[in-house]
C-alpha positions as CSV (number, residue, x, y, z in Angstrom):
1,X,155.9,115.6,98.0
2,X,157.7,111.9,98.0
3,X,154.9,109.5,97.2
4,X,155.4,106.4,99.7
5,X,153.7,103.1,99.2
6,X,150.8,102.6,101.5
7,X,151.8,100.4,104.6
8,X,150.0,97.1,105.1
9,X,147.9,98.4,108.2
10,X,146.8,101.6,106.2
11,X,145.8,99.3,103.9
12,X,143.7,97.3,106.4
13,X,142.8,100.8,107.6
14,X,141.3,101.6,104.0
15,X,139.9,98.5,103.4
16,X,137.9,98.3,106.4
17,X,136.0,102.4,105.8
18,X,135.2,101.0,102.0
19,X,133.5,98.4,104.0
20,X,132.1,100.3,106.6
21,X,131.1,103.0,103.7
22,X,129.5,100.0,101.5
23,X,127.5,98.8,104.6
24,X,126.0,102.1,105.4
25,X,125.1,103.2,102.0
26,X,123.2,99.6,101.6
27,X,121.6,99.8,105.2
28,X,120.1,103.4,103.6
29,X,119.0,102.1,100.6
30,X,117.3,99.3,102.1
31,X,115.9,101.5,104.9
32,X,114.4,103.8,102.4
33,X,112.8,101.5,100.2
34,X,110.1,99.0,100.2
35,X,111.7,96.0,98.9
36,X,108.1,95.5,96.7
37,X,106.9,96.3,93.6
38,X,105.8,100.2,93.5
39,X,102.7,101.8,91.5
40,X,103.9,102.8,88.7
41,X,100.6,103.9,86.2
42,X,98.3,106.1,87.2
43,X,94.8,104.6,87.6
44,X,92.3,103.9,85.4
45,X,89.0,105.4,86.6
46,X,86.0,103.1,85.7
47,X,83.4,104.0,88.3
48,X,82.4,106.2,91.4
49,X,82.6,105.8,94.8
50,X,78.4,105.5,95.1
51,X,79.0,102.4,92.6
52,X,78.9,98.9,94.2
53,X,82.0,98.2,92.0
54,X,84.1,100.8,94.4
55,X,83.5,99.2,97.4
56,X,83.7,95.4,96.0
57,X,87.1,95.9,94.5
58,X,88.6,97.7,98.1
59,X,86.8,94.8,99.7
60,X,88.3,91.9,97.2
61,X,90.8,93.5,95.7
62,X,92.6,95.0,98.0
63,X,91.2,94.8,101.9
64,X,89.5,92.3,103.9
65,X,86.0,91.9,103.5
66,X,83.5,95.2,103.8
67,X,81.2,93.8,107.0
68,X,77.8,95.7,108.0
69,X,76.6,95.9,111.4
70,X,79.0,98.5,113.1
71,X,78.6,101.6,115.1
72,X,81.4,104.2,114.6
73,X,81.7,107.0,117.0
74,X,84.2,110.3,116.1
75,X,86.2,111.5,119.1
76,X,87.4,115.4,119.3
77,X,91.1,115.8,121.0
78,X,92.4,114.1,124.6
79,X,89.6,115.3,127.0
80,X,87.0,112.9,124.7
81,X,89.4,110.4,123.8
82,X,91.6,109.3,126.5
83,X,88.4,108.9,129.0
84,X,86.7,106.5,126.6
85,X,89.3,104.8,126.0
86,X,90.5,104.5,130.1
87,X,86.7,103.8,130.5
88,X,87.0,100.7,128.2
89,X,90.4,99.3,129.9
90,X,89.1,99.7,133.2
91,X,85.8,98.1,132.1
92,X,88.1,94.7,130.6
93,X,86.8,91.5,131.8
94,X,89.3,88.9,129.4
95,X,91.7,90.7,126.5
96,X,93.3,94.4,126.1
97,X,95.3,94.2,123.0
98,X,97.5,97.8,122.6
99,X,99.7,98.7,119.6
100,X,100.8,102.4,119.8
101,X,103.8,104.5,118.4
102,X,104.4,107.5,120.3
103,X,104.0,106.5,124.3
104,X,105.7,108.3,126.7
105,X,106.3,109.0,130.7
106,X,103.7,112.1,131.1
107,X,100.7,112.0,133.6
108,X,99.0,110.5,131.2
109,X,101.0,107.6,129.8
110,X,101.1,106.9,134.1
111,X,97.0,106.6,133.9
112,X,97.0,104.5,131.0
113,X,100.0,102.2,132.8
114,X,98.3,102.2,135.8
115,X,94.6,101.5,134.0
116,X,97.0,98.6,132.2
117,X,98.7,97.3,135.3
118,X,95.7,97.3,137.3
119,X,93.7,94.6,134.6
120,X,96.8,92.6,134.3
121,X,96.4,92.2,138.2
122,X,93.3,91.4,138.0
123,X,93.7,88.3,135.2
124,X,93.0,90.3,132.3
125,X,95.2,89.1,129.6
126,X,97.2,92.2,128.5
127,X,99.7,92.8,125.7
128,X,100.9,96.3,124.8
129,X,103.2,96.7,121.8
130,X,105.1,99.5,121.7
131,X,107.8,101.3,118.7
132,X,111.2,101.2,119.9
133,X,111.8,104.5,118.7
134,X,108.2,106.2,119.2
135,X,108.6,105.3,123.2
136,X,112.2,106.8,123.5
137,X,110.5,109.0,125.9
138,X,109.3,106.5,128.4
139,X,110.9,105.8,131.1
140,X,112.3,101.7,132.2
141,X,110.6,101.8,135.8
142,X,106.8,102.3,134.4
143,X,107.7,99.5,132.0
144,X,109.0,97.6,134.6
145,X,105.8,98.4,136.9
146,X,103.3,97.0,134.1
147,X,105.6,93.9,133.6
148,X,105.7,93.0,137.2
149,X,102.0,93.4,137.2
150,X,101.3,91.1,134.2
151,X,101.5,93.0,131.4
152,X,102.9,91.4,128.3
153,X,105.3,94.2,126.9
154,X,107.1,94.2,123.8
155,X,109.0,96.9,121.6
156,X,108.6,96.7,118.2
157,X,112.1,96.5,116.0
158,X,114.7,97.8,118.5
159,X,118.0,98.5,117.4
160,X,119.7,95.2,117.2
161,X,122.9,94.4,115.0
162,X,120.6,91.8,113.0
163,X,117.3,94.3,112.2
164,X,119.4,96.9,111.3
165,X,118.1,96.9,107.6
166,X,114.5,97.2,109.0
167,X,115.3,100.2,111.4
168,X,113.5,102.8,109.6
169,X,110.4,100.1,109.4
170,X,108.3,101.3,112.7
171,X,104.7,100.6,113.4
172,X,102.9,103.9,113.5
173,X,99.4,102.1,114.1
174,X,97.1,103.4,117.0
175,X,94.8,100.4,118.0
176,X,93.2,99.5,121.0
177,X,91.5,96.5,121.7
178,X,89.6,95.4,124.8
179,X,87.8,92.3,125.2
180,X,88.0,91.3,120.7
181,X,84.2,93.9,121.1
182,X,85.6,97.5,121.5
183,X,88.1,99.3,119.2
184,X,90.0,102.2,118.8
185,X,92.0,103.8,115.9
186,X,93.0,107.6,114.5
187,X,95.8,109.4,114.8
188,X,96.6,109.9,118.9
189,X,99.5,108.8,120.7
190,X,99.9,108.7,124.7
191,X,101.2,111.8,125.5
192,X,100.5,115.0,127.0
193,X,100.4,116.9,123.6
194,X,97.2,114.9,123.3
195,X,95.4,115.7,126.0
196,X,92.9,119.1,126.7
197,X,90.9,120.2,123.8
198,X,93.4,121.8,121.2
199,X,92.8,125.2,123.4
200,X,96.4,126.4,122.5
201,X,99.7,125.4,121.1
202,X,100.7,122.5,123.8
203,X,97.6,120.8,123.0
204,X,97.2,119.4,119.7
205,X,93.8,118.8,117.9
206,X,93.1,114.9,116.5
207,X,90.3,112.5,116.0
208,X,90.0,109.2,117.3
209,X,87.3,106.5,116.7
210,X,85.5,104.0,118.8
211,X,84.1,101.4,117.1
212,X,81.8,98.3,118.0
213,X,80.8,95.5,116.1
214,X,81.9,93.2,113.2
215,X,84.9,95.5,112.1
216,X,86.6,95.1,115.6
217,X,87.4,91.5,114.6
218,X,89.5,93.0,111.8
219,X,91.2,95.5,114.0
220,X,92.1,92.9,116.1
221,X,93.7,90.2,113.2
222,X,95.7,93.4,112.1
223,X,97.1,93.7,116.1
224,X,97.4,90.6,116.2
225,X,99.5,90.0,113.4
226,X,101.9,92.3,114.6
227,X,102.6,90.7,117.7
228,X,103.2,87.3,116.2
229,X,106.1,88.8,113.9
230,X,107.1,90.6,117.6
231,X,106.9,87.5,119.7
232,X,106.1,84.4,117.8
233,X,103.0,83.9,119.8
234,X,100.1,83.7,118.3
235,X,96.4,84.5,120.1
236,X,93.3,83.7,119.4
237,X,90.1,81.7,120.6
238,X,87.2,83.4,122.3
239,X,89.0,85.8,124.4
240,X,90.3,87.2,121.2
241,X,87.3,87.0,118.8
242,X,84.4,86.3,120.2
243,X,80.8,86.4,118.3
244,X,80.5,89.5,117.4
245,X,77.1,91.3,117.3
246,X,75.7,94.4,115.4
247,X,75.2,97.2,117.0
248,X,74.6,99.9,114.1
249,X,74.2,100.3,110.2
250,X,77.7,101.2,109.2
251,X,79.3,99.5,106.8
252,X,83.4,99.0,107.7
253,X,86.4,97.6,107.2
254,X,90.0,97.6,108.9
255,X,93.2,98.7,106.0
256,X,96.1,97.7,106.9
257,X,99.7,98.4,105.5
258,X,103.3,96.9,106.1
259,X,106.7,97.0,104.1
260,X,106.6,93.0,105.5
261,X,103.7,92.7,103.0
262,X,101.9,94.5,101.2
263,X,102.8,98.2,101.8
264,X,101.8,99.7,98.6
265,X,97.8,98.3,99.5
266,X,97.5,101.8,101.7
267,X,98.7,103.4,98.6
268,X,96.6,102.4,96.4
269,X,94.0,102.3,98.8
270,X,94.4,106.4,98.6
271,X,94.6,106.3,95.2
272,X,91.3,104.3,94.3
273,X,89.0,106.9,96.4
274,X,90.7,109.8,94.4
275,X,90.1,108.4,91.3
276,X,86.5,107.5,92.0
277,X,85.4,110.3,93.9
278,X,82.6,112.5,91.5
279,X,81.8,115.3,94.1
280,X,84.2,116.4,96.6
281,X,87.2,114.8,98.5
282,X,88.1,117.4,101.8
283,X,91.5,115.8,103.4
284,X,93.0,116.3,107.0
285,X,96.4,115.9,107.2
286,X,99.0,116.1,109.5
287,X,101.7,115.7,107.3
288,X,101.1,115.9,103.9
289,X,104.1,115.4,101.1
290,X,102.2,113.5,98.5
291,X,104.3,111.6,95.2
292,X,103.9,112.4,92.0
293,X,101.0,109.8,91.2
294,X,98.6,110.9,94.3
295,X,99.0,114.5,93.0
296,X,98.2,113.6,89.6
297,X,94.9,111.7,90.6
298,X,94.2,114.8,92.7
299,X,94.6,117.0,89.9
300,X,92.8,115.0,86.9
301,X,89.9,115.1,89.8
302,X,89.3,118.5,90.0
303,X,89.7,118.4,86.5
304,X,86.3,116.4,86.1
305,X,84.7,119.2,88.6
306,X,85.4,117.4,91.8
307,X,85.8,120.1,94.8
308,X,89.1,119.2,96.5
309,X,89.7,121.0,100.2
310,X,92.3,120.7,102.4
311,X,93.3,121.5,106.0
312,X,97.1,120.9,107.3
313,X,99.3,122.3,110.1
314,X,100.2,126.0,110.1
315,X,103.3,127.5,111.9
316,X,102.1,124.8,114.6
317,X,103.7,122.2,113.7
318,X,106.1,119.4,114.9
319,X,108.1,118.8,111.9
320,X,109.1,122.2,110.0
321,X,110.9,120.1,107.1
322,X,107.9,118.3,106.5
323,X,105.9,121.8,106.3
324,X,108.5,123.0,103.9
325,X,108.6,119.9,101.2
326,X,104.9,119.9,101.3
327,X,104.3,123.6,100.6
328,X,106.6,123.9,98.0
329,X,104.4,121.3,96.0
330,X,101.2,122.9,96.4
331,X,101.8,125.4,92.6
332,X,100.2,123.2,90.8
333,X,97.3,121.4,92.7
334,X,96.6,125.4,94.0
335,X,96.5,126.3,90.1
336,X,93.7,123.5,89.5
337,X,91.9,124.7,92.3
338,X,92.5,123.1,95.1
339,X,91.4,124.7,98.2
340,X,94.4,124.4,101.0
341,X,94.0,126.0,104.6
342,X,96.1,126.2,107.2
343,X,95.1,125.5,111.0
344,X,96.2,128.2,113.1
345,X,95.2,128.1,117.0
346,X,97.6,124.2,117.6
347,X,99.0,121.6,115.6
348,X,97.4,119.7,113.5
349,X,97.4,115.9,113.6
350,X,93.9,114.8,112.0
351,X,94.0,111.8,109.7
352,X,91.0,111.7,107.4
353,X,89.6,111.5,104.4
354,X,86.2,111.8,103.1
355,X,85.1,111.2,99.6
356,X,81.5,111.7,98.1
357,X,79.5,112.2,101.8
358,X,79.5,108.4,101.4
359,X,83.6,107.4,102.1
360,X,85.5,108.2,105.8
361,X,88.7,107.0,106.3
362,X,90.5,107.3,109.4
363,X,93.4,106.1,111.3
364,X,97.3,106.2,111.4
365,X,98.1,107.2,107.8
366,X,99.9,110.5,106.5
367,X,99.4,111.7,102.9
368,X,103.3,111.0,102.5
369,X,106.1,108.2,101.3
370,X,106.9,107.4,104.9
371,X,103.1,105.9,105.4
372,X,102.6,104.4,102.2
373,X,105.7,102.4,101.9
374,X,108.1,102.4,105.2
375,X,106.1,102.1,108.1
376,X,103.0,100.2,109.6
377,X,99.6,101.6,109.5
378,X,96.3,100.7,109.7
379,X,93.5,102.3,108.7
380,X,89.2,102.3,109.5
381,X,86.7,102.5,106.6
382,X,83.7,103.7,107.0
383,X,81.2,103.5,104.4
384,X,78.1,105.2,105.6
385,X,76.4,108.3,104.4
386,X,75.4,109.4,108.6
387,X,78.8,109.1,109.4
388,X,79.6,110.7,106.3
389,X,77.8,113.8,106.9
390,X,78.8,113.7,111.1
391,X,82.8,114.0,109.4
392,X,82.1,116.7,107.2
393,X,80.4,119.2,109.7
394,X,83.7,118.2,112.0
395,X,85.8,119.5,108.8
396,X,83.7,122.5,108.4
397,X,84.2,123.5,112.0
398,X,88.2,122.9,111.4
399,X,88.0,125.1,108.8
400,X,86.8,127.5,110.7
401,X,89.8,128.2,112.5
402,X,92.0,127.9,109.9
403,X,94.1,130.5,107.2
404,X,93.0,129.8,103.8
405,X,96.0,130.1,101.2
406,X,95.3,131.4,97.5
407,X,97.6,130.5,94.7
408,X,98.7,134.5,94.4
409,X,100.1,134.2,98.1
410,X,101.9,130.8,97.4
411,X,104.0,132.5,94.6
412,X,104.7,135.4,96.8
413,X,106.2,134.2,99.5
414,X,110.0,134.7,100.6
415,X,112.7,133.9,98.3
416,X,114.7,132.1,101.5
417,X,111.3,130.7,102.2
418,X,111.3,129.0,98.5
419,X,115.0,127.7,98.4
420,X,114.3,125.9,101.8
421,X,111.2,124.2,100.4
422,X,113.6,123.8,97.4
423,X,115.7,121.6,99.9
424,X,113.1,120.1,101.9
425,X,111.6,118.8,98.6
426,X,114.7,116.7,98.1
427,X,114.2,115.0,101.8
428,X,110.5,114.4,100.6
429,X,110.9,110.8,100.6
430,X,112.5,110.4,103.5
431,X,110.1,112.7,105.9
C-alpha cells in the first residue's frame, strides 16, 4: 500500500466528524447529567417519621411549607379519574391550569380537548402545557381546534438547535388545576391506556388524587413556574390563588423537582422517609431502578426491623429494559428481606409511597435516576394517619393480584434472562 498525504478537503472532511463527534458526545453528557451537585453520603438518621423533626425539616429544609386544612381524595384507574377530572373542567368558572406528559389523539384526549375548548369559549382562562416528546402522538388539528378556541397551548422543550443540551430534560408532571381551588396529581396521562378499570392488559392500573384546600395553592406555584420558563408570562392574582379555605384535616404539601433547580430535592425527599421510617415502608412503582444510596437506606431499614414491600409491573409492562435493570438489582434487598411482588392481570403505573401509616406520597415520580435528576416532577404529601390507612388497604388489595417473588426464584432464573439484566443494568441511568 503507497501512503498518500491526506488532500486538503479530506482534511476538512475529518475535521468537521471530530467536531461533529465532540458535539455529540458533549450533548450526551450534558443530557444525562444534572449539571448540580449530587448526594453523595448516605443519610444520617436522627429521628422517625411520627417525630415533629421529620416533617419540619421536609417542610423547611427541603419543601415549601407543610399547610393543614386539606381534603385528599384517592382515585382507582380511568373510569374514576378522567370523570372527576372532566367534571371539574366543565365545572371552571375563571382558571384551568394543565401540565401533562403523555397526551395523545385517542377518544379520550378528544373529550378532554373538547371539555378544554369549550371553557376557553366560554372566557375561562386556559393554559395547557404539554412535553414535546410525551405528545408525539397527538395529532396538529386537535391542537389547532383548542387554539382557535382560546386555549393557551404550549410544548414544553421541543427540539430546537439552541435547547438541544436540555432535550433529555422533559416535564413528566401530571397537574391539573381549575379555578387555583381543585387539584389533581398521580401518575395518569391522557390516553386510552388509562381509561377502564385495569380489567386486562390494554388498560393499565394507576392512582390519581383530587385535592382541595390550602395545598392546591402549592400545586399551582409549581404549574405555574413551569409555564413562565415556557412562555415568559407569568400569572397570578385572584384568578390564580384565591383565598383558599379548609375543607378537611390533612396535612399536605406539594414536592417539586427540576434539573433547572433543584433536582436532587425529590431525591432526597425519598431518601429522608426511608431513613426515618421505624415500621413499614410498602412502595408502588412503575419503574423502579433505584441508585446505590436509595438501596442502601432501604437495606440498613430493614436492618433496624422495618417491613419493606413492594409491588412493580410484571410481564405487563411498557418498558422491558427498565424491567430488566431493575430485577437484576433485587439479590441483595431480596436477601435482607424485602418483600417484591409482581402485578399480573395489567401494567402497572402506581406512584406511591407510604411510610409509618402516617406518610403518602403520590404523584409523577419513578423510584429511578431519570425522576430524581433529569426530568420534572412533582409530587403530593400527605401527612395524615386516615389517609394513611385508606392507601394501605388500596396496596393490600394490589397485592392481591400480584406474583410474590422469593429470593430462591430470583437466583434461579434463566441464564439469558441474567446476562440481559446484566446489560440493562449498564443503561440504568439512562432508563
Amino acid at each position: 500500500m503507497i501512503w498518500r498525504p491526506q488532500t486538503t478537503r479530506s482534511k476538512v472532511m475529518v475535521a468537521i466528524a471530530s467536531i461533529l463527534a465532540t458535539v455529540l458526545v458533549t450533548l450526551l453528557v450534558v443530557n444525562f447529567s444534572s449539571g448540580e451537585k449530587q448526594i453523595k453520603q448516605e443519610i444520617s438518621r436522627l429521628y422517625a417519621v411520627s417525630d415533629p423533626q421529620f416533617q419540619r425539616s421536609m417542610g423547611v429544609m427541603l419543601g415549601p411549607q407543610i399547610v393543614d386544612g386539606n381534603k385528599v381524595e384517592a382515585l382507582l384507574n380511568g373510569d374514576q379519574i378522567f370523570p372527576s377530572m372532566l367534571k371539574a373542567i366543565r365545572g371552571a368558572k375563571k382558571t384551568i391550569n394543565f401540565e401533562t406528559y403523555i397526551y395523545w389523539s385517542e377518544e379520550i384526549g378528544r373529550e378532554f380537548a373538547e371539555a378544554l375548548s369549550e371553557r376557553a369559549r366560554a372566557g375561562v382562562k386556559v393554559h395547557l402545557l404539554i412535553d414535546w416528546v410525551g405528545s408525539a402522538k397527538m395529532d396538529d388539528k386537535d391542537l389547532e381546534q383548542m387554539r382557535q378556541a382560546g386555549v393557551e397551548v404550549r410544548q414544553y422543550h421541543p427540539l430546537r438547535w439552541y435547547n438541544l443540551g436540555r432535550i433529555n430534560n422533559r416535564t413528566h408532571r401530571k397537574l391539573l388545576v381549575v379555578d387555583g381551588r381543585i387539584g389533581f396529581t398521580g401518575g395518569v396521562g391522557i390516553a386510552g391506556q388509562w381509561t377502564g378499570n385495569a380489567q386486562d392488559p390494554d388498560h393499565w392500573r394507576d392512582s390519581h388524587f383530587r385535592a382541595e384546600g390550602p395545598v392546591v395553592a402549592q400545586m399551582q406555584a409549581v404549574l405555574i413556574d413551569n409555564w413562565t420558563k415556557t412562555t415568559g408570562k407569568v400569572l397570578h392574582g385572584d384568578d390564580y390563588f384565591p383565598p383558599q379555605a379548609q375543607p378537611g384535616t390533612a396535612r399536605a404539601q406539594v414536592f417539586s423537582s427540576s434539573p433547572s433547580g433543584g433536582s436532587e430535592s425529590m431525591h432526597l425527599m425519598y431518601l429522608l422517609a426511608i431513613t426515618a421510617a421505624e415500621r413499614n415502608i410498602q412502595i408502588s412503582a412503575s419503574y423502579f431502578v433505584p441508585d446505590e444510596m436509595t438501596r442502601n437506606a432501604l437495606i440498613d431499614a430493614m436492618k433496624r426491623g422495618v417491613r419493606l414491600q413492594i409491588i412493580l409491573p410484571g410481564k405487563n409492562i411498557d418498558a422491558e429494559a427498565v424491567r430488566s435493570s431493575s430485577r437484576g438489582m433485587w439479590g441483595e434487598l431480596l436477601q435482607a428481606g424485602a418483600e417484591i411482588s409482581e402485578y399480573q392481570p395489567t401494567m402497572y403505573h402506581c406512584k406511591v409511597m407510604i411510610v409509618d401509616g402516617l406518610l403518602v406520597s403520590v404523584g409523577s415520580t419513578n423510584f429511578d435516576d431519570r425522576s430524581f435528576q433529569m426530568n420534572d416532577e412533582a409530587n403530593l404529601n400527605i401527612y395524615d394517619a386516615g389517609f394513611a390507612r385508606q392507601q394501605i388497604a388500596i396496596f393490600e388489595q394490589d397485592l392481591k393480584k400480584a406474583r410474590r417473588i422469593t429470593y430462591e426464584q430470583w437466583l434461579d432464573r434463566p441464564l439469558k434472562e441474567k446476562a440481559w439484566e446484566k446489560v440493562a443494568s449498564w443503561l440504568g441511568p439512562l432508563l
